[in-house]
C-alpha positions in Angstrom: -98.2 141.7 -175.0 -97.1 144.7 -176.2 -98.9 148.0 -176.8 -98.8 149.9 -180.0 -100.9 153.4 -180.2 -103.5 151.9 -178.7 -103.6 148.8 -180.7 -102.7 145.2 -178.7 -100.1 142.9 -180.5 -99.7 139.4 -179.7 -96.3 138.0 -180.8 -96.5 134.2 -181.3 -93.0 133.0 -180.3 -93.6 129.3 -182.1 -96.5 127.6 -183.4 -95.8 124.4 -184.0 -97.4 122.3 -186.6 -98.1 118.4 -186.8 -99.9 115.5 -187.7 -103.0 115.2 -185.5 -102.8 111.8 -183.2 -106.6 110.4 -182.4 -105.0 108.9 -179.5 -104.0 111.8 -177.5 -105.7 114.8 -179.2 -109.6 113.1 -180.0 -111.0 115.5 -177.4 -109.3 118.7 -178.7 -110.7 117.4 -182.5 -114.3 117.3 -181.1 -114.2 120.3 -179.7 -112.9 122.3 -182.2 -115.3 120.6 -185.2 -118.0 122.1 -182.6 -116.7 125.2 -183.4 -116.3 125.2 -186.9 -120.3 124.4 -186.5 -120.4 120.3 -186.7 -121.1 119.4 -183.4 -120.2 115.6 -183.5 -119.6 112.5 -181.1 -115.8 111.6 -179.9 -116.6 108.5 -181.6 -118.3 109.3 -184.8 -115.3 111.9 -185.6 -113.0 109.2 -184.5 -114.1 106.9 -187.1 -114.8 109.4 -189.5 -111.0 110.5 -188.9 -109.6 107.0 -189.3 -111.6 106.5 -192.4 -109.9 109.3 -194.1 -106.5 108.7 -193.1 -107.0 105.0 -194.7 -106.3 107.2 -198.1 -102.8 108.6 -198.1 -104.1 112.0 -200.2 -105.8 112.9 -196.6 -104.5 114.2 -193.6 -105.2 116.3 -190.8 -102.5 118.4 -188.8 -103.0 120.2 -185.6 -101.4 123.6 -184.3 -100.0 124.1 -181.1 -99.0 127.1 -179.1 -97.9 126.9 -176.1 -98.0 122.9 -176.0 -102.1 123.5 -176.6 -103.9 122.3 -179.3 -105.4 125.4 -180.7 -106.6 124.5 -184.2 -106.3 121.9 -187.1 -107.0 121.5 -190.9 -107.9 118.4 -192.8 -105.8 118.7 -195.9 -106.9 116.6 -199.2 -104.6 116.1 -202.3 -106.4 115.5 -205.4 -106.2 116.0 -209.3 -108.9 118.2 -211.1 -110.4 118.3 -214.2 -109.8 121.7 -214.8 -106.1 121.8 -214.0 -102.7 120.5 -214.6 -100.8 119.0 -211.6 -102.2 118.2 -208.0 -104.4 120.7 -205.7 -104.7 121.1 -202.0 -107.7 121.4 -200.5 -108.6 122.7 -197.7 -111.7 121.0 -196.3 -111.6 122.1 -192.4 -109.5 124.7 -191.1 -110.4 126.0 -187.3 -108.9 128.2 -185.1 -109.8 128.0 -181.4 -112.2 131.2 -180.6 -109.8 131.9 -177.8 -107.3 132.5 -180.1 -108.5 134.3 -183.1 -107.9 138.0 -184.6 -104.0 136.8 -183.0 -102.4 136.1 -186.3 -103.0 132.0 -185.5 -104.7 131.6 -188.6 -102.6 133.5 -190.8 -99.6 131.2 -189.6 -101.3 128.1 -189.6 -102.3 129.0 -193.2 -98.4 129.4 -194.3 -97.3 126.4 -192.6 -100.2 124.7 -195.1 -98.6 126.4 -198.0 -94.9 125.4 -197.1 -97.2 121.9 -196.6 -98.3 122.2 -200.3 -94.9 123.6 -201.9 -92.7 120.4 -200.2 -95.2 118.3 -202.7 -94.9 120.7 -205.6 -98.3 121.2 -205.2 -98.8 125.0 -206.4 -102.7 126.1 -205.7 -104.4 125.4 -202.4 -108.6 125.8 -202.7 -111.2 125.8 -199.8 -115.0 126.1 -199.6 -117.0 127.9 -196.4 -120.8 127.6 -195.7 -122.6 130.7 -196.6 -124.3 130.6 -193.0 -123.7 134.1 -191.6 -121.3 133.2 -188.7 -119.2 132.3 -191.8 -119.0 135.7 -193.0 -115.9 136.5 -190.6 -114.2 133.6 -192.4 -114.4 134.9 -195.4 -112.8 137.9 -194.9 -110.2 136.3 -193.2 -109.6 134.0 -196.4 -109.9 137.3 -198.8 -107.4 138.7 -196.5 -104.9 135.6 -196.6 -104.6 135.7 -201.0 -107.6 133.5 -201.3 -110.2 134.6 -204.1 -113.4 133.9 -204.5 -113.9 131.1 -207.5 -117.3 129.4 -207.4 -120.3 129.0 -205.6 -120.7 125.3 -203.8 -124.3 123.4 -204.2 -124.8 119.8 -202.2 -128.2 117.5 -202.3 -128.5 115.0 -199.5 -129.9 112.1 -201.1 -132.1 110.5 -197.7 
């Protein structure tokens, strides 16, 4: 680490980006989801995650530093109404709390980019809960190009 006026900087030396593997990286997954506020069973996300990757629009990818798992996004590809051509969505994105305000985020969130540009897709979208311990998130996004575009409504139905 060096020190800068007072200021610590981290310099990541290589994060490496990839496709998550249930096998090996199921207990990483769990925890992390706890994180990002939806505690689930190894199991239940397990299924869940195989579900999802039945459909070849979803995927989830993992970050590493440092041979750790320290984060990972599930990534859908889908056509809108509203626009022309294909949009990525974001629909989890986490960061280990161990390893944010490092600059993880921010380069996890251009590897998804170079993700989207490699499929000429050319706008990336995301919703975040409005709970408060979301609020850091959001700035974070704000700060990363993202703008804000709608407000999210949901009904459960049992």
């Amino acid at each position: 680490m060096n020190h800068c006026k007072g200021k610590h900087f981290n310099f990541i030396s290589h994060l490496n980006i990839r496709p998550a593997n249930l096998t090996r990286d199921l207990e990483t997954l769990t925890r992390l989801t706890a994180q990002l506020g939806y505690p689930t069973p190894p199991e239940q996300l397990k299924q869940r995650i195989e579900t999802l990757q039945q459909d070849p629009k979803y995927s989830t990818w993992v970050a590493e530093y440092q041979n750790q798992i320290i984060g990972y996004v599930g990534l859908i590809q889908q056509f809108k109404w509203q626009y022309d051509g294909e949009v990525l969505v974001i629909q989890a994105f986490v960061i280990n709390e161990k390893y944010r305000g490092q600059g993880f985020g921010k380069l996890f969130l251009k590897e998804i980019e170079k993700i989207a540009l490699n499929k000429n897709i050319t706008s990336i979208t995301l919703n975040s809960g409005n709970r408060p311990e979301r609020l850091g998130a959001h700035e974070f996004y704000k700060k990363q190009g993202f703008k804000v575009t709608s407000l999210g409504f949901k009904k459960m139905l049992h």
